[in-house]
KOLNUBA-51332 format. One line per 5 residues: number of its first residue (from 1); for each residue x, z, y of C-alpha. Coordinates in steps of 0.05 Angstrom, whole numbers. Layout:
# residues N
NUM = X:Z:Y ~ ... .
***
This chain:
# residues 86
1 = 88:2437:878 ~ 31:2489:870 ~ -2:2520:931 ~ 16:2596:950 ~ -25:2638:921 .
6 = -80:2663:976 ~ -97:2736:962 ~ -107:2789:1013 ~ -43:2818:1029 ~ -79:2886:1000 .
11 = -97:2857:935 ~ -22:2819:932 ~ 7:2888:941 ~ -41:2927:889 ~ -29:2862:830 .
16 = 44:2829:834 ~ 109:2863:817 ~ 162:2871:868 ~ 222:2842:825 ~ 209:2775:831 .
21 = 242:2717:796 ~ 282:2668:840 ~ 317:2592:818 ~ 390:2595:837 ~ 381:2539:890 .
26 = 335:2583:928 ~ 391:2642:915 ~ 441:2604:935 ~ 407:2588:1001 ~ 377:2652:1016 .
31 = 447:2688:989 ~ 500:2651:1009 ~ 550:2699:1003 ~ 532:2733:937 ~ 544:2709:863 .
36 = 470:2720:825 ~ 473:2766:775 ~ 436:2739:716 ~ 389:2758:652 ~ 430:2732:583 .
41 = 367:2701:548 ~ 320:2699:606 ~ 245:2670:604 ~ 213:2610:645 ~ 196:2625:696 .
46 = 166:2610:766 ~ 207:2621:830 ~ 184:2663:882 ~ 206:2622:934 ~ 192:2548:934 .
51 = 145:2552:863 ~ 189:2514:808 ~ 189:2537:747 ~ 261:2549:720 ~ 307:2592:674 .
56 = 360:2615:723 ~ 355:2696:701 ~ 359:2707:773 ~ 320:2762:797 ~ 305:2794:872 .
61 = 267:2850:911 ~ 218:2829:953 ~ 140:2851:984 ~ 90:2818:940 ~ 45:2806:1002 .
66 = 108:2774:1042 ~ 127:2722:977 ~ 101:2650:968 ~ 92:2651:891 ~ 97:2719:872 .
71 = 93:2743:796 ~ 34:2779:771 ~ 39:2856:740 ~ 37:2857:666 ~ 10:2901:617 .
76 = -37:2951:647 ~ -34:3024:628 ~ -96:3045:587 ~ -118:3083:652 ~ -127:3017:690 .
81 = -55:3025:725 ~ -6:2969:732 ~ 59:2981:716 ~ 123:2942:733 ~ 159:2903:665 .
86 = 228:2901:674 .
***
């Protein structure tokens, strides 16, 4: 497993998205209650919980600066702002 990434809370906040992709056995835990629901053709990728990379389509809300492996913004505006990709 990969370390958490160690950015200042600030920077976290200003750089990573706050729909974050999660593996269904960290769902599961987290959610025991609730049924995921799920992308149809969904990319690998890396939970933000424990770090695995997977292709569960799950997705959750959570604070970049409070998440273990949190997923980076993508495709900054031409001004220089990031913008969420959903």
């Amino acid at each position: 497993m990969t370390e958490p990434n160690s950015d200042s809370k600030e920077v976290r906040t200003a750089r990573y998205k706050w729909t974050q992709p999660q593996c269904e056995i960290c769902f599961r835990r987290d959610n025991p209650e609730k049924e995921p629901v799920r992308l149809k053709s969904p990319e690998s990728e890396r939970c933000v919980t424990c770090g695995l990379w997977n292709q569960d389509g799950i997705y959750i809300r959570i604070d970049p600066a409070e998440a273990p492996y949190p997923s980076l913004l993508k495709d900054p505006t031409p001004t220089g702002e990031m913008k969420e990709d959903f």
